[in-house]
Structures are given as structure tokens and as C-alpha cells.
N, C-alpha and C positions, 0 to 999 in steps of 0.2 A: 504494500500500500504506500502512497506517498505521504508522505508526512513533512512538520513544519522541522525546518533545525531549531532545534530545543536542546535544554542541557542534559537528559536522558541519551541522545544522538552523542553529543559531546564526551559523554562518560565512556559511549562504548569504545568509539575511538578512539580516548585516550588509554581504555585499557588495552588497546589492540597495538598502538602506536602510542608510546609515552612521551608527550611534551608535546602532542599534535593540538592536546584542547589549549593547554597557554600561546600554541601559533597563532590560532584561529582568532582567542582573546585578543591578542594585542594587535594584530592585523584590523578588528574590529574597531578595536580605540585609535588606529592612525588612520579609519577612513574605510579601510577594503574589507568589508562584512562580507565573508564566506555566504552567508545564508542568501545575501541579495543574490547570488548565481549560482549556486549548486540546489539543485532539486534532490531530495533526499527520498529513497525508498527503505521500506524499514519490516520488518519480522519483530511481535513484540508476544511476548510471553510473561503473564501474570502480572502485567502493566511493563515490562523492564524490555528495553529494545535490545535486541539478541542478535540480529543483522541486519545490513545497509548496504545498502549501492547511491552512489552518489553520481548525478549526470548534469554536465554544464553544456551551454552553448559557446564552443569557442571560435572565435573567429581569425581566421586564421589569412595570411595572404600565398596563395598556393600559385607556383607559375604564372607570377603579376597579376592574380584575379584574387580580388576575397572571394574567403568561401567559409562555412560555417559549419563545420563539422559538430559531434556530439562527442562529447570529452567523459568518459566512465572512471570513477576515480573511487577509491576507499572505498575497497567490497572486500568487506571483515566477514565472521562472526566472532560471536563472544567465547570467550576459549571455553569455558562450559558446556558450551550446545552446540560445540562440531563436531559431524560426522553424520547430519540428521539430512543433508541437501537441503537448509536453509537461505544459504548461499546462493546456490544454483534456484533456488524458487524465486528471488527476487531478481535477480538476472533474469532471467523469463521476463517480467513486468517490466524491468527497463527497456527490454530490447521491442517490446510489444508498444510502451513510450513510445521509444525512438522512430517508431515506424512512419514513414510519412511527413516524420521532421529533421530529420538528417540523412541522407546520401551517406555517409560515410559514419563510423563510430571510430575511436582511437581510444588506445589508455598504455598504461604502463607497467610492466609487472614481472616478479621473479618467478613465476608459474604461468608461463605459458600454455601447459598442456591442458591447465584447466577451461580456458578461454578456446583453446579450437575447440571445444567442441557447441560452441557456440556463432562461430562461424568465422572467427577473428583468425588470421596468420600475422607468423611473426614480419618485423621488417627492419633489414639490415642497414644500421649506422655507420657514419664514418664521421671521427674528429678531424681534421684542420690542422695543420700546421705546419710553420715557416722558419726558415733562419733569416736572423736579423739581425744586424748591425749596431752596436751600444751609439745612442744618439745623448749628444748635452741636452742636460734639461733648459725648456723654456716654458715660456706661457707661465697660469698657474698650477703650482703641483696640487694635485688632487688629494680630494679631504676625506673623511671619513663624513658620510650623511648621518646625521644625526638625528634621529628620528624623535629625539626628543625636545626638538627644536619646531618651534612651530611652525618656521620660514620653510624649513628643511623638508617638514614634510607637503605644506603646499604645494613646493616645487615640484615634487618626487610624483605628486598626485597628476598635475599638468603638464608633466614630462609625460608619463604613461599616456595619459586620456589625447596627448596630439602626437606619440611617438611616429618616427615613419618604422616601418618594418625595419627588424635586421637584416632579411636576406628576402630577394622578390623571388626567387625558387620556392622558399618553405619558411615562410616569417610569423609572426604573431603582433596582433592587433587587440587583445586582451584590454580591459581596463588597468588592469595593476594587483588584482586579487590573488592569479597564481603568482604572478612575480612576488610578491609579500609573501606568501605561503612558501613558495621553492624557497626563497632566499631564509625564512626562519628556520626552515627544516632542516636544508642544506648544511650554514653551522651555527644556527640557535642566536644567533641576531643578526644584526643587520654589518657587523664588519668587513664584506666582500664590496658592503656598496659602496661606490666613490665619486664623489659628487667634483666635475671638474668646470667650475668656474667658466674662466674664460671660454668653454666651448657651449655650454649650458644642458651638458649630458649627466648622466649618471652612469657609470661602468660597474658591471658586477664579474667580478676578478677574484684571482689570487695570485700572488707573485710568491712562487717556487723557484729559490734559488735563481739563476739568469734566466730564466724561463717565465713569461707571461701569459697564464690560463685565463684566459676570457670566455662567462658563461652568457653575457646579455650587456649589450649600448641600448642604452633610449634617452633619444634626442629627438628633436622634430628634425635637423636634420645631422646625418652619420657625420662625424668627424673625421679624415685619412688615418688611420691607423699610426703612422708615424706622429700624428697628432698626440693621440690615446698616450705612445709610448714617451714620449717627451712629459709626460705630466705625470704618468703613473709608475711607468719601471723602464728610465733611461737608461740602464745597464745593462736591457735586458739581450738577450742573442738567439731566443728561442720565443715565439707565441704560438699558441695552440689556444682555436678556437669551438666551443662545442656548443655550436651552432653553425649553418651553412653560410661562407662568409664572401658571397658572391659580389656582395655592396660593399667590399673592403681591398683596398689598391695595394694587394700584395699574392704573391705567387707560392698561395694555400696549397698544400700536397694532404688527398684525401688518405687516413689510417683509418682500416676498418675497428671499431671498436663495439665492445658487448658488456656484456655485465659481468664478465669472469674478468675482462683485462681491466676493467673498471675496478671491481674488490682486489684485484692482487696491487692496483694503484693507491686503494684506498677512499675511492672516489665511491663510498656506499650509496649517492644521492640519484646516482645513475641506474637505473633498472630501463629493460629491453621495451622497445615500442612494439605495439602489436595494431592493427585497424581491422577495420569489419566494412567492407564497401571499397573503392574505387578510391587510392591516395595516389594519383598521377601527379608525380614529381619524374621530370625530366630533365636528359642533359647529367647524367653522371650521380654519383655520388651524393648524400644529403643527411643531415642531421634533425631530427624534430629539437625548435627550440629549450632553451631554458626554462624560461614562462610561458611554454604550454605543454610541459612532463608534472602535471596534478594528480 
């Protein structure tokens, strides 16, 4: 049945996934309420919700066309009452949903086998990555956003709502809701985001040693890469982007990457894309964004 997000929803997911219900919370208090865009389906026993699927509308920009796919996200049960095909009966309901309102479904998951047989196959990832040159820093060097900041978060809010896509191969057009939610989950605050001034972007990063992991830019418009590197990691001699960096003036070499070479990296935030429907992406190689792995 579908149901409203309530703190009952909140509890099961936090038992399922711990630290998911204070994402959810504080993404709420700077703005991006989960509840406004995730449709929740739920399994409830003796009043207590025991399973969930949760389905968004994501809008996505697929080979320079929006397109609007159905994003299936956080399908639990409560560790008590597995083994009963609670799961699998709400999944039913979702996909019965989805019908007639998305072409295409997508989600993300370390149990793929569960999903074929609901009609979803996997689909194969590549990261991004260049050697680069250590450039002097100019411009202004980039800060940490402070989301406790009330300018900071305005910004953060109108960067998202006029960003342009990261890549017109396979970009995302999202309000800002997954990106708050990836970026809490990813590493439990907001430290990857970086807020660079002079260019009026926010980059969500990490610098690893000489090497610069770029997971999402939103700007209204992209800044040249060499830009980015001048303000965030001058030193750097390696980026690697995970995301498809077609709108980025530098000569990206595709690595296939999965969720095995992902955990032996340590990169747990990465789990395998799977779709149900028709994802024509062409032209080689491609990454499902940042802010749209919910």
C-alpha cells in the first residue's frame, strides 16, 4: 500500500540502514525533504511497518533530451520478518505504480539476482580518468560549504534548482534531494562539498593523495576542469571522475568499474546500476550520476 513518510517508515530504515533516519532529518532542516519526492510503499504488521519500497520521479538529461525515469530506492524488510516474500509483494505494487508512468525504472543494489527477476538487468559502469599536470593555484581556493551557514545553504539550494547537467550523455537535473542524501551517506556530512567562489559552483570531491576524485559540479554553468583544479587540488597529477565527463575539456580514458573494485577501493557508497525499460545511452562508455544513485 502506499503510504505517507512518517516516522514509523523512518525507524524501519534506520534499522535496516543506521544513520539513514538523521540523513533524511537534516537534509529536511536545510530544505530537501525526502518525503516531498519519494513515494513510499509499505507492509505493516500489528501497526509496525515491516517493508518498503520507495519510488521517485527522476529527471534525468539522457543523450541531450530530458527524460524522466522512475528511481526505486530503499527496499528493506525489517530483519524480523525476512524470509516471508514481503519484499517481493511490494515490489509487485511498485512496478504495477510505475506502469504507464515511466518508460524506464533504474535503482541501485548489491543483489542483483533479486531484481531480475522482476525484469530489471544489470548495466555496466565505467569511471573516468586523466593525467594531469600540477597547475599554480589561482582564483579563489575552495571552501568547505557550510551548511550551517544560512548564505551557504541558499546558494547550495539555487545552484541545484538552475544547475546545467554534468554530462548531456547521462546527467541529472534533480532538485538537490539525492544530492543531500548521496552526499550524507557517502561520508556522514557535508565535507566533500566545496563551495568555489569565484566560479559560483559547488564540487563534490575528495583529494586522494595527487589524485582528484570528482563525484558531482553544479553550476548553472560547468567551469574547464583546469579551472576546478586550480582552486581545489593544484598539485594534483591524476582526476578521476564518477560520472560521464563529456562536458569536461580533458582527455577522460573510460575504466570499467563494479562494486567489487569499488569495496576493494573502499569506495562502499558505490553499488551496481540495474534498469527495467529502455536506458539508451550512446556513443561508448557511461556512468549513472552521483545525484541520481538513491
Amino acid at each position: 500500500m502506499i503510504a505517507r513518510f512518517d516516522d514509523d517508515i523512518a525507524s524501519l530504515l534506520d534499522r535496516v540502514w543506521p544513520g539513514l533516519r538523521a540523513a533524511i532529518a537534516l537534509g529536511e532542516r536545510l530544505g530537501f525533504a525526502w518525503s516531498d519526492i519519494s513515494t513510499p510503499f509499505v507492509r505493516r504488521e500489528r501497526g509496525r511497518v515491516v517493508a518498503h519500497v520507495g519510488v521517485i520521479a527522476l529527471d534525468l538529461m539522457i543523450e541531450g533530451r530530458r527524460r524522466t525515469v522512475g528511481a526505486v530506492h530503499a527496499v528493506c524488510t525489517d530483519p524480523e520478518a525476512r524470509g516471508r516474500g514481503l519484499a517481493r509483494a511490494v515490489m509487485e505494487e511498485v512496478l504495477h505504480h510505475a506502469a504507464g508512468r515511466w518508460e524506464t525504472l533504474v535503482l541501485t543494489t548489491t543483489i542483483p539476482a533479486f531484481y531480475e527477476a522482476f525484469g530489471f538487468r544489470a548495466i555496466g559502469e565505467h569511471r573516468f580518468a586523466c593525467e594531469v599536470a600540477p597547475r599554480r593555484p589561482r582564483g579563489v581556493p575552495a571552501r568547505p560549504l557550510d551548511v550551517a551557514a544560512a548564505d551557504d545553504v541558499r546558494r547550495l539550494r539555487w545552484l541545484l534548482r538552475e544547475r546545467a547537467p554534468v554530462s548531456s550523455r547521462l546527467g541529472v537535473l534533480e532538485r538537490g534531494e539525492v544530492f543531500v542524501l548521496a552526499e550524507l551517506l557517502a561520508r556522514g556530512d557535508f565535507s566533500g562539498a566545496r563551495y568555489l567562489a569565484d566560479l559560483d559552483a559547488v564540487v563534490a570531491c575528495v583529494v586522494q593523495g595527487d589524485t582528484l576524485v570528482l563525484h558531482d559540479v553544479v553550476a548553472r554553468e560547468l567551469p574547464p576542469l583546469d579551472a576546478l583544479r586550480e582552486r581545489v587540488a593544484p598539485a594534483a597529477r591524476r582526476v578521476v571522475a564518477f560520472f560521464t565527463p563529456d562536458r569536461l575539456d580533458a582527455p577522460f580514458v573510460a575504466e570499467p568499474y563494479d562494486r567489487a573494485r569499488a569495496v576493494a577501493e573502499g569506495r562502499d557508497w558505490f553499488v551496481g546500476l540495474m534498469a527495467r525499460g529502455p536506458l539508451a545511452i550512446a556513443g561508448g562508455p557511461f556512468m549513472m550520476p552521483f545525484a541520481a544513485r538513491c
